[in-house]
PyMOL Python script that loads the backbone (N, CA, C, O; Angstrom):
from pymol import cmd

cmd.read_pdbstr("""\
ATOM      1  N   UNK A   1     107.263 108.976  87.426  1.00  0.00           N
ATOM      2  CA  UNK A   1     105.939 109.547  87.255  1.00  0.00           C
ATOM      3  C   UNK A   1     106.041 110.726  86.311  1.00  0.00           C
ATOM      4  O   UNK A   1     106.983 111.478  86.563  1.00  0.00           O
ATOM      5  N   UNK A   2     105.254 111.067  85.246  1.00  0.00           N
ATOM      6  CA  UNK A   2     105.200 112.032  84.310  1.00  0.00           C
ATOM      7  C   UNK A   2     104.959 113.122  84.942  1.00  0.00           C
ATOM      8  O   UNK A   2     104.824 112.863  86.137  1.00  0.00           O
ATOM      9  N   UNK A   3     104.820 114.390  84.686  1.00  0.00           N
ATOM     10  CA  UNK A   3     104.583 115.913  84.605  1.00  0.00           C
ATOM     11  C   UNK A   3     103.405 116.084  84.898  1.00  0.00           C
ATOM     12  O   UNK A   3     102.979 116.606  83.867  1.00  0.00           O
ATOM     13  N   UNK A   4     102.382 115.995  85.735  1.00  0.00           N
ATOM     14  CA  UNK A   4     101.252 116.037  86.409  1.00  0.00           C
ATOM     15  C   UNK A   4     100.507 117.575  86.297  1.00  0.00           C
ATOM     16  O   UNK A   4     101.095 118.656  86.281  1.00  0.00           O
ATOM     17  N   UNK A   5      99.807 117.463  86.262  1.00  0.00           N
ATOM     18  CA  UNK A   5      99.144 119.404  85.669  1.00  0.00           C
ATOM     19  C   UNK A   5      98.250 119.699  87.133  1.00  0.00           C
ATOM     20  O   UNK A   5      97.100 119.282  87.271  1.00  0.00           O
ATOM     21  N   UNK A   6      98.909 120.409  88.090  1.00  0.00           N
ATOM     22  CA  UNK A   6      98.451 120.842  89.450  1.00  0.00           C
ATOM     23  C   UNK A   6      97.690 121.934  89.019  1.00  0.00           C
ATOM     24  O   UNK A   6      97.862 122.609  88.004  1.00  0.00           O
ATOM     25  N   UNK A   7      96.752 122.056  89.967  1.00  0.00           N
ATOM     26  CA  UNK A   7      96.011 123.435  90.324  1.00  0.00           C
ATOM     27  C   UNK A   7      96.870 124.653  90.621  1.00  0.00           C
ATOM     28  O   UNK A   7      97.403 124.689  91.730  1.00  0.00           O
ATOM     29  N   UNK A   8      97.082 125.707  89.729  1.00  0.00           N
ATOM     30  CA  UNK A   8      97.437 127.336  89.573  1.00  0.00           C
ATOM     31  C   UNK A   8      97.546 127.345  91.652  1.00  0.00           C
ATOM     32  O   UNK A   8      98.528 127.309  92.394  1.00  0.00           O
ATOM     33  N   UNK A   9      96.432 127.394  91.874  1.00  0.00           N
ATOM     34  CA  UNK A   9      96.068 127.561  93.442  1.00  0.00           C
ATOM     35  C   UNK A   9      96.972 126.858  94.616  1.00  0.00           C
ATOM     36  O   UNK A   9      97.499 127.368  95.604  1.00  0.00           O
ATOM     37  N   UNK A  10      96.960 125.452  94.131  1.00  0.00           N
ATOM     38  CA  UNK A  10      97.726 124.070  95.226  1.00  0.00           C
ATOM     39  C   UNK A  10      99.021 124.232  94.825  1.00  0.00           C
ATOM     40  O   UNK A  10      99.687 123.736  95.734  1.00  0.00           O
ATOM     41  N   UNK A  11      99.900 124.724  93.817  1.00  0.00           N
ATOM     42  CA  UNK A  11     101.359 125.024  93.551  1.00  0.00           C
ATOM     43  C   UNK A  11     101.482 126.269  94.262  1.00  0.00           C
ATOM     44  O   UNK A  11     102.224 126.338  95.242  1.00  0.00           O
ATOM     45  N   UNK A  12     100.731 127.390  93.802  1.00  0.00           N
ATOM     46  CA  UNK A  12     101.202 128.537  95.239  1.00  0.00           C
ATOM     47  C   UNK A  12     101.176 128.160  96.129  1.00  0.00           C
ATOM     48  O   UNK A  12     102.288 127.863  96.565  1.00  0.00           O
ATOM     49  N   UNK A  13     100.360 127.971  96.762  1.00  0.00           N
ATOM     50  CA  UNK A  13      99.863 127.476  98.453  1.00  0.00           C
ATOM     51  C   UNK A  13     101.390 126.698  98.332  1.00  0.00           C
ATOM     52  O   UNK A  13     102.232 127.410  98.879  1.00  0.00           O
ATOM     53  N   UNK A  14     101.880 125.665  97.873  1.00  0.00           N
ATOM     54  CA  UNK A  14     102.891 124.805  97.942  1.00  0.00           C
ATOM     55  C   UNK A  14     104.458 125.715  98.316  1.00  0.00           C
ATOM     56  O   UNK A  14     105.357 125.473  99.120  1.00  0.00           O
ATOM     57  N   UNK A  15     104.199 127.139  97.041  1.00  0.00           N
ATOM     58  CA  UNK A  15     105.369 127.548  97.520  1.00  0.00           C
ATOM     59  C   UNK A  15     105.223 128.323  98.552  1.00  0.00           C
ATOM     60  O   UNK A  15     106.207 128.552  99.255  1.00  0.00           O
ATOM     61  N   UNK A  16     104.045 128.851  98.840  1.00  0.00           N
ATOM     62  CA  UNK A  16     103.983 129.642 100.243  1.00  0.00           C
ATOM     63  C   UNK A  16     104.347 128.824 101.366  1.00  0.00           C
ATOM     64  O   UNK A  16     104.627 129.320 102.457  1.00  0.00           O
ATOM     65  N   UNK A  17     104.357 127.095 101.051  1.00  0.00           N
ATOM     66  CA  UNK A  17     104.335 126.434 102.266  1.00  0.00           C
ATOM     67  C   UNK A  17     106.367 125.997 102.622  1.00  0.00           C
ATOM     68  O   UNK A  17     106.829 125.471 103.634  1.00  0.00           O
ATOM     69  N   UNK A  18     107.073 126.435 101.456  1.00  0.00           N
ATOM     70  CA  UNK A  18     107.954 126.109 101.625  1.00  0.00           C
ATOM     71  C   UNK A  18     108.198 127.321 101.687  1.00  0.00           C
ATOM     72  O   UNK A  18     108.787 127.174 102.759  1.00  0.00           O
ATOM     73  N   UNK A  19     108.305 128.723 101.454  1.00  0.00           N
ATOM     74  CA  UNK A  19     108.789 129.657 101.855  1.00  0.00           C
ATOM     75  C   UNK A  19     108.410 129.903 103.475  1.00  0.00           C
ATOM     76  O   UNK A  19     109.255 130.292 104.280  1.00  0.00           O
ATOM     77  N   UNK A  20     107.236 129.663 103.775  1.00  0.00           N
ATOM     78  CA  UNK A  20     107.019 130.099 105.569  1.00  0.00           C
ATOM     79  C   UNK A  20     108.449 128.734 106.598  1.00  0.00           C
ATOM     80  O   UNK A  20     108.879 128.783 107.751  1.00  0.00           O
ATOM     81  N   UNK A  21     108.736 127.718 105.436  1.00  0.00           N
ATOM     82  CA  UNK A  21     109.669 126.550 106.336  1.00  0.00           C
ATOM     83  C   UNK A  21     110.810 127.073 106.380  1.00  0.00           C
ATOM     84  O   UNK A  21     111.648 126.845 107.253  1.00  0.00           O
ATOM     85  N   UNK A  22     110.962 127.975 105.245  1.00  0.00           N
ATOM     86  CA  UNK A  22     112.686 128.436 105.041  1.00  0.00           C
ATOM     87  C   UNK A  22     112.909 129.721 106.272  1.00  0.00           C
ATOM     88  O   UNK A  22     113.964 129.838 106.895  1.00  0.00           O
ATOM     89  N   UNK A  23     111.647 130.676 106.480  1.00  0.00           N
ATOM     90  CA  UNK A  23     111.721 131.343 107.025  1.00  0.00           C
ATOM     91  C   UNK A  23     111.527 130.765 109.044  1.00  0.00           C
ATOM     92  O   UNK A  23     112.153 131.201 110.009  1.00  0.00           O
ATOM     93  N   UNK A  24     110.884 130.132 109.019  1.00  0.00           N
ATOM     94  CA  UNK A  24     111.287 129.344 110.500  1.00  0.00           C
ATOM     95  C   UNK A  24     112.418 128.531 110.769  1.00  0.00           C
ATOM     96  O   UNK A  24     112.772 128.039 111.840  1.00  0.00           O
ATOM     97  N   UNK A  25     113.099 128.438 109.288  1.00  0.00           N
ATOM     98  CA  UNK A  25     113.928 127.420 109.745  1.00  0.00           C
ATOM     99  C   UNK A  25     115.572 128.593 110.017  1.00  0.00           C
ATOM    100  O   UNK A  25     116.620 127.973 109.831  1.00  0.00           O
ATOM    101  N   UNK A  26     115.725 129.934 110.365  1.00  0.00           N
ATOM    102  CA  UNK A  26     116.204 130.388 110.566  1.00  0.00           C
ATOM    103  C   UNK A  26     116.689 130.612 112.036  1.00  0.00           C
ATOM    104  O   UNK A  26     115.673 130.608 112.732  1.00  0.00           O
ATOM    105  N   UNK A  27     117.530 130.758 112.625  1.00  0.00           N
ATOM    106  CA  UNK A  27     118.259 130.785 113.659  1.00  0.00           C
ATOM    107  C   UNK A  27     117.302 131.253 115.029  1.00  0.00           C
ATOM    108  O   UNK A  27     116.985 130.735 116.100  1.00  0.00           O
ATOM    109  N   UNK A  28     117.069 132.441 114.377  1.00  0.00           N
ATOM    110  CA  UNK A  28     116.019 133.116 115.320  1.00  0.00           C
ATOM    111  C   UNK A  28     114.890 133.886 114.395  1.00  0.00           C
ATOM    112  O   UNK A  28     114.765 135.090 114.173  1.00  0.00           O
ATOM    113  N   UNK A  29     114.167 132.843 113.966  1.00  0.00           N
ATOM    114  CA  UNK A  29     112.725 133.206 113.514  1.00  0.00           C
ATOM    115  C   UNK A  29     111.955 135.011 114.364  1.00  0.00           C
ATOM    116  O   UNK A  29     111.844 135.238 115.569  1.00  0.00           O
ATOM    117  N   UNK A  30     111.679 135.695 113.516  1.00  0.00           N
ATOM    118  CA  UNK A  30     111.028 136.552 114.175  1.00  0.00           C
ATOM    119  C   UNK A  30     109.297 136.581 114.019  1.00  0.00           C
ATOM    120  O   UNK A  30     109.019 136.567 112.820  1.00  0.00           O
ATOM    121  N   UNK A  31     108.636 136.600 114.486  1.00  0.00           N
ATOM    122  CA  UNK A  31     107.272 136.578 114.112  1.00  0.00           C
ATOM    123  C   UNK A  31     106.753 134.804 114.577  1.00  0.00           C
ATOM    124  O   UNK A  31     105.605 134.400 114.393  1.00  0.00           O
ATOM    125  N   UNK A  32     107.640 134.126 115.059  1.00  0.00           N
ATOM    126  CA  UNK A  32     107.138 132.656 115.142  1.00  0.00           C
ATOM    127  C   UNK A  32     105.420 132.613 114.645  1.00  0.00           C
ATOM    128  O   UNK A  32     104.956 132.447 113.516  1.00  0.00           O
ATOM    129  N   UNK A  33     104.666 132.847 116.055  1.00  0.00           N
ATOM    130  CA  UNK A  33     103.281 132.431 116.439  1.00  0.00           C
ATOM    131  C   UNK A  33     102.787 132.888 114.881  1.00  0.00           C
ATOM    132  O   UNK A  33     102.160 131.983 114.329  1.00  0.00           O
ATOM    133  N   UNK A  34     102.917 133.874 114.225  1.00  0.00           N
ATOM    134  CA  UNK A  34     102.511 134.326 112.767  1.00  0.00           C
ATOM    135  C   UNK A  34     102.737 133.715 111.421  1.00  0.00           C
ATOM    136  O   UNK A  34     102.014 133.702 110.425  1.00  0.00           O
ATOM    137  N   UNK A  35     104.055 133.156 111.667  1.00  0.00           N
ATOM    138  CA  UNK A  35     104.549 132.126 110.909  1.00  0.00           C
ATOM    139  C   UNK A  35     103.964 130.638 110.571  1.00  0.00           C
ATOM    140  O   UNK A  35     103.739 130.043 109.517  1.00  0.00           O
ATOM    141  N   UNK A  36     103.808 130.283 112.081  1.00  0.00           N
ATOM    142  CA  UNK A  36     103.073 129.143 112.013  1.00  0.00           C
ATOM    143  C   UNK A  36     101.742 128.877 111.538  1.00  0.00           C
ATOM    144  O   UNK A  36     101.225 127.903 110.992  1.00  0.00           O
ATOM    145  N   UNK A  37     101.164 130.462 112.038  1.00  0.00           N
ATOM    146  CA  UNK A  37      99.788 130.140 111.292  1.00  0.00           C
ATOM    147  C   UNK A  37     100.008 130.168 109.839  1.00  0.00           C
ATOM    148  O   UNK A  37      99.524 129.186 109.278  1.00  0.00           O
ATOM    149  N   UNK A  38     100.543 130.929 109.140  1.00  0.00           N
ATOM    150  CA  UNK A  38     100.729 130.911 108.015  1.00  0.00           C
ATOM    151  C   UNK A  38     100.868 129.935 107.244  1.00  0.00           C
ATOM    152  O   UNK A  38     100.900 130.264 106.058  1.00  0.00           O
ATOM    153  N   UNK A  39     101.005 128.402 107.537  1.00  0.00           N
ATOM    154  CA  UNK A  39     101.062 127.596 107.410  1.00  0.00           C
ATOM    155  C   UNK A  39     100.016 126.746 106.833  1.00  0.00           C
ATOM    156  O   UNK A  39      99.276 125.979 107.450  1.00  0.00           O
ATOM    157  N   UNK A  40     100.054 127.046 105.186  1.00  0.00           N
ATOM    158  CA  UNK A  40      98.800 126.780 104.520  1.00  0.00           C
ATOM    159  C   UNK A  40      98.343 125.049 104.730  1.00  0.00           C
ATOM    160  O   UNK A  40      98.837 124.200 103.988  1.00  0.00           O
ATOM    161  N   UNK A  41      97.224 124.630 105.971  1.00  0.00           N
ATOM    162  CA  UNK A  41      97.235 122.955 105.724  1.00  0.00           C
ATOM    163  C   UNK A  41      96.283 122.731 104.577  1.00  0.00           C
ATOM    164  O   UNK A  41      96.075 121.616 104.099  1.00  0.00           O
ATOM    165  N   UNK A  42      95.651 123.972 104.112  1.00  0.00           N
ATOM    166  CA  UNK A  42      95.210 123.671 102.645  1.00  0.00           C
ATOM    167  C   UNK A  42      96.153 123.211 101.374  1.00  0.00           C
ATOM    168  O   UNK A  42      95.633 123.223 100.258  1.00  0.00           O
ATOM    169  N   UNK A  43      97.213 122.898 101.483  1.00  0.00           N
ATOM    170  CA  UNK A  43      98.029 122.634 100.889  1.00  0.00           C
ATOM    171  C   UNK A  43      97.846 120.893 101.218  1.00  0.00           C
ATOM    172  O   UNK A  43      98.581 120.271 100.450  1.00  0.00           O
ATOM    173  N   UNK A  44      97.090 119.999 102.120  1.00  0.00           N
ATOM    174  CA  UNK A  44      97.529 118.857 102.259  1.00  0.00           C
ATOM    175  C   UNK A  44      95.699 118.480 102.117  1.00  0.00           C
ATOM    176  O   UNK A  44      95.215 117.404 101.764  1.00  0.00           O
ATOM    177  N   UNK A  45      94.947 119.754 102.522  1.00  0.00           N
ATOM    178  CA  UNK A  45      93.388 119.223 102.088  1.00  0.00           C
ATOM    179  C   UNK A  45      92.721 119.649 100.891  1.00  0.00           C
ATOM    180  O   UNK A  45      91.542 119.836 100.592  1.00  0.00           O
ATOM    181  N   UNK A  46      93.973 119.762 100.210  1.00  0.00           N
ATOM    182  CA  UNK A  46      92.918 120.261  98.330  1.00  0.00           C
ATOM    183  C   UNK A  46      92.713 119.280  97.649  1.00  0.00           C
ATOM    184  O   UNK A  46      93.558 118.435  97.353  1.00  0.00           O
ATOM    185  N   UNK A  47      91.587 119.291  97.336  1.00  0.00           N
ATOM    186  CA  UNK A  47      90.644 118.716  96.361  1.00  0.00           C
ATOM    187  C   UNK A  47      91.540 117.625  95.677  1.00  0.00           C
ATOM    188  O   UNK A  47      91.259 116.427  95.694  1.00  0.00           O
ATOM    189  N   UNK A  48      92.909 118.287  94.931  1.00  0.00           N
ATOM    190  CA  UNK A  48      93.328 117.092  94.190  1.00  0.00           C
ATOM    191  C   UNK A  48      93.717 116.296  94.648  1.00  0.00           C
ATOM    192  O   UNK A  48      94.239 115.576  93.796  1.00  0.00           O
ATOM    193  N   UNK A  49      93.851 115.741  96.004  1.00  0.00           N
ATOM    194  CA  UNK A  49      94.152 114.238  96.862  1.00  0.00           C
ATOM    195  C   UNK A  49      93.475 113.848  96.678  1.00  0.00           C
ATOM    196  O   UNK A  49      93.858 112.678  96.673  1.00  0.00           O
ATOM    197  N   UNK A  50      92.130 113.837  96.372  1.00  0.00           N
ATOM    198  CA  UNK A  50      91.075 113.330  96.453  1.00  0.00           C
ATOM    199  C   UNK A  50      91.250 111.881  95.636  1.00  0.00           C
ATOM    200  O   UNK A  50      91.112 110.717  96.012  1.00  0.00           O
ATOM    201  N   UNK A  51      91.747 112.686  93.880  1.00  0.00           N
ATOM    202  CA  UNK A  51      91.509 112.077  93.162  1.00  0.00           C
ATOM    203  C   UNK A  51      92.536 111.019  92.911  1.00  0.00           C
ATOM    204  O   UNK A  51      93.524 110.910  93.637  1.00  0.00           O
ATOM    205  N   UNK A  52      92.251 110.048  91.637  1.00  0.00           N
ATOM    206  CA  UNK A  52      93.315 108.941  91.536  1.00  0.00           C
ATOM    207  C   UNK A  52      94.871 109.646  91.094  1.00  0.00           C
ATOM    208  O   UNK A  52      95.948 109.306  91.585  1.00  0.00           O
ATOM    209  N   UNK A  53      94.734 110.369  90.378  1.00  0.00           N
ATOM    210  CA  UNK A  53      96.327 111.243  90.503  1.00  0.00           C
ATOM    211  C   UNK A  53      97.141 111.601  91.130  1.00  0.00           C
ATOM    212  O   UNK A  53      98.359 111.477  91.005  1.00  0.00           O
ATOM    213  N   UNK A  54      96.123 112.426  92.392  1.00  0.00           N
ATOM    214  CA  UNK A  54      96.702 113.110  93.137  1.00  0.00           C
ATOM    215  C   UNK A  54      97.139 112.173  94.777  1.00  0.00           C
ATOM    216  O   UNK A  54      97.611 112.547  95.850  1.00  0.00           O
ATOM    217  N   UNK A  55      96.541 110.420  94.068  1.00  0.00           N
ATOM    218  CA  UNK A  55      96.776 109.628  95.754  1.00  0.00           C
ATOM    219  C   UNK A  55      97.799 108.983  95.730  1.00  0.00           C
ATOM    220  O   UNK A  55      98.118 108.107  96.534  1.00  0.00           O
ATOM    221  N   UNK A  56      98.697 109.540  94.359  1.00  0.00           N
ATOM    222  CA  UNK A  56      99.870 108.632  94.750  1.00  0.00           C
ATOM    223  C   UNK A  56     100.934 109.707  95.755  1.00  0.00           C
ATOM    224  O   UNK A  56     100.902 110.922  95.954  1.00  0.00           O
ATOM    225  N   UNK A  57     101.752 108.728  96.194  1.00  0.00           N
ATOM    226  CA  UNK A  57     103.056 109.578  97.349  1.00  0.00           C
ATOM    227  C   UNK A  57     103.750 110.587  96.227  1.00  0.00           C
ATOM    228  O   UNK A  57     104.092 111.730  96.530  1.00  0.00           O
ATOM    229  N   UNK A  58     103.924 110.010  94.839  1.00  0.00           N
ATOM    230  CA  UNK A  58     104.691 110.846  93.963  1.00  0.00           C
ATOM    231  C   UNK A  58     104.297 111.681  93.322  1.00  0.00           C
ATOM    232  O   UNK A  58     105.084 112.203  92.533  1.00  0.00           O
ATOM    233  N   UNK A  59     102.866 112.172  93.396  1.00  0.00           N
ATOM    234  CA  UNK A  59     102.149 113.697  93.610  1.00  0.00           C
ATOM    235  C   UNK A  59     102.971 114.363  94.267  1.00  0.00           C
ATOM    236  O   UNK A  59     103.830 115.035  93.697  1.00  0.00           O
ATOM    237  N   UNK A  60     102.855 114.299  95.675  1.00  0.00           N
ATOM    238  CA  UNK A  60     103.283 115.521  96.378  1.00  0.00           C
ATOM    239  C   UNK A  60     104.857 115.384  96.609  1.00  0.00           C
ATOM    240  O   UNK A  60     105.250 116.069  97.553  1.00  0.00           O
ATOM    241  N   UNK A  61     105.777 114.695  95.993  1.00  0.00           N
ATOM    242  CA  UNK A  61     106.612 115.007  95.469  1.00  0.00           C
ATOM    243  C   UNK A  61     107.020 115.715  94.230  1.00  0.00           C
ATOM    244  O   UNK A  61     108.123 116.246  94.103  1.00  0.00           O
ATOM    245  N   UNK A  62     106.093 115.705  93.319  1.00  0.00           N
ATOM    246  CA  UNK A  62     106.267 116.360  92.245  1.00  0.00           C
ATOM    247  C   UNK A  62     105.652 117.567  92.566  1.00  0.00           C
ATOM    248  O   UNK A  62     105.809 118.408  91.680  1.00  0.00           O
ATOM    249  N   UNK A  63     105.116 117.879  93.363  1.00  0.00           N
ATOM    250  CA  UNK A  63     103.812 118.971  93.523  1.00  0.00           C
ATOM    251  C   UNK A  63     105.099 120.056  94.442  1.00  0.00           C
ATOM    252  O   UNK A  63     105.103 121.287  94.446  1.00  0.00           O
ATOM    253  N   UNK A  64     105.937 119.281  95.039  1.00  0.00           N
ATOM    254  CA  UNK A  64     107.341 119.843  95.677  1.00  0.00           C
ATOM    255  C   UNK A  64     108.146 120.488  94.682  1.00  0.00           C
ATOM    256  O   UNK A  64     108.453 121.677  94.601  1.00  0.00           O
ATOM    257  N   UNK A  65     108.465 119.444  93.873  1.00  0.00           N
ATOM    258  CA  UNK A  65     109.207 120.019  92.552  1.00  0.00           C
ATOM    259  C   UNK A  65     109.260 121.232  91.772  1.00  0.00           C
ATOM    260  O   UNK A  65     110.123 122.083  91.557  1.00  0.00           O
ATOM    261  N   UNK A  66     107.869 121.014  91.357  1.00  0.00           N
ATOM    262  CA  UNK A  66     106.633 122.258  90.515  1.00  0.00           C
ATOM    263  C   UNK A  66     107.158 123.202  91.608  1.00  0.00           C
ATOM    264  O   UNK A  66     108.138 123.895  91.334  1.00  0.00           O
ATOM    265  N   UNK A  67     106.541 123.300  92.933  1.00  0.00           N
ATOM    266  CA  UNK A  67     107.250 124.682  93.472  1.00  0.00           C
ATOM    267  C   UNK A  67     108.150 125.238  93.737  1.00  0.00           C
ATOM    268  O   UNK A  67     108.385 126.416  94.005  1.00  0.00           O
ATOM    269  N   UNK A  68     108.892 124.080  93.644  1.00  0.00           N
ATOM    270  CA  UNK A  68     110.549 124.993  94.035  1.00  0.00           C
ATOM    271  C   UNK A  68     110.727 125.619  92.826  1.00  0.00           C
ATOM    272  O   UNK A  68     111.013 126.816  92.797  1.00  0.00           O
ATOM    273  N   UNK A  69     110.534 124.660  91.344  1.00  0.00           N
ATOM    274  CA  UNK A  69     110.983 125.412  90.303  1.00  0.00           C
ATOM    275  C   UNK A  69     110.041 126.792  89.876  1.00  0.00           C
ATOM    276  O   UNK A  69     110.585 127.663  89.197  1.00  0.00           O
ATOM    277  N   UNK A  70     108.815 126.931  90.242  1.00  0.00           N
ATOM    278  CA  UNK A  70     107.959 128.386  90.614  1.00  0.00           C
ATOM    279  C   UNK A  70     109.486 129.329  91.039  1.00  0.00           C
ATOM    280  O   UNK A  70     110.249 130.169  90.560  1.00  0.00           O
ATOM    281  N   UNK A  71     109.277 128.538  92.221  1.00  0.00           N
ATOM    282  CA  UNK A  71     110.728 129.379  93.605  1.00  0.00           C
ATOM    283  C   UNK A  71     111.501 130.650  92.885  1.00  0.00           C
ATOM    284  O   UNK A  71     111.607 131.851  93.132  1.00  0.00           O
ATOM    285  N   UNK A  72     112.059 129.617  91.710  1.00  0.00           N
ATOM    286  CA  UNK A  72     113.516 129.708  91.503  1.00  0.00           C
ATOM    287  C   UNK A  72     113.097 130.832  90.239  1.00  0.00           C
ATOM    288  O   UNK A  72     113.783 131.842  90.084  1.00  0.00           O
ATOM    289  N   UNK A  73     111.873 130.537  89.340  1.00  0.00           N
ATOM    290  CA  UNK A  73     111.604 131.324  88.224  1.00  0.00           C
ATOM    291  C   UNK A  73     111.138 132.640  89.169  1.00  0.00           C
ATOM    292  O   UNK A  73     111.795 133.637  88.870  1.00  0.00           O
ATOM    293  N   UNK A  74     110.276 132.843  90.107  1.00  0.00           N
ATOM    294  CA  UNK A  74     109.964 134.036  90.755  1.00  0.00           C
ATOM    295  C   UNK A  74     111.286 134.818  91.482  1.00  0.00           C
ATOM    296  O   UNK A  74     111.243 136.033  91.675  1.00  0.00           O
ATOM    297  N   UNK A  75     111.986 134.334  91.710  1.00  0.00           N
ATOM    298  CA  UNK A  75     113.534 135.047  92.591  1.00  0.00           C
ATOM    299  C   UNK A  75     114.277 135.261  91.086  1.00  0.00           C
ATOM    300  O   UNK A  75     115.095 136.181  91.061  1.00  0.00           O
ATOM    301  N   UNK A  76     114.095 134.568  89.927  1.00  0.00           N
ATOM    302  CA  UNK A  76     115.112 135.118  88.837  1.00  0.00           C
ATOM    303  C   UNK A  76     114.306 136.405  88.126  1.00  0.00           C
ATOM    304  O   UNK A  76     114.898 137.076  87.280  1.00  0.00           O
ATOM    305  N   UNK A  77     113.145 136.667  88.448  1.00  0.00           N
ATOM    306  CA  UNK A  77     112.507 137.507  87.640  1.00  0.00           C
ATOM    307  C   UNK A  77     112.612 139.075  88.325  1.00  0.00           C
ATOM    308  O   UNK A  77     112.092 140.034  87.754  1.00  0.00           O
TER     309      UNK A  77
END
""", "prot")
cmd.dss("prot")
cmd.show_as("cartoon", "prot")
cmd.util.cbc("prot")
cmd.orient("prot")
């Protein structure tokens, strides 16, 4: 699947959604109940599922991608 052009908005939300996993997925999470809410499910009800782009499975694999590599450019900066 090609390079897909996500919403500015649904790639944050994406990395916020993998940063709140990294942070529960720690030994002894502090803040649990806070954590969990944090847990953007706007990340799985935005708009771009809607459409024919965004309904394939290899969207939100790439939409994974796009954020980690966000991840990695925001921790090198």
């Amino acid at each position: 699947m090609g390079l897909i052009a996500f919403p500015e908005d649904l790639v944050r939300a994406q990395y916020d959604w993998i940063r709140t996993y990294e942070a529960l997925a720690q030994p002894h999470p502090r803040r649990l109940a806070a954590l969990r809410r944090r847990l953007p499910d706007y990340v799985w009800r935005h708009p771009f599922f809607m459409t024919f782009e965004g309904s394939a499975a290899a969207a939100r694999v790439e939409l994974r991608r796009q954020a980690r590599e966000q991840e990695h450019g925001v921790r090198a900066a």
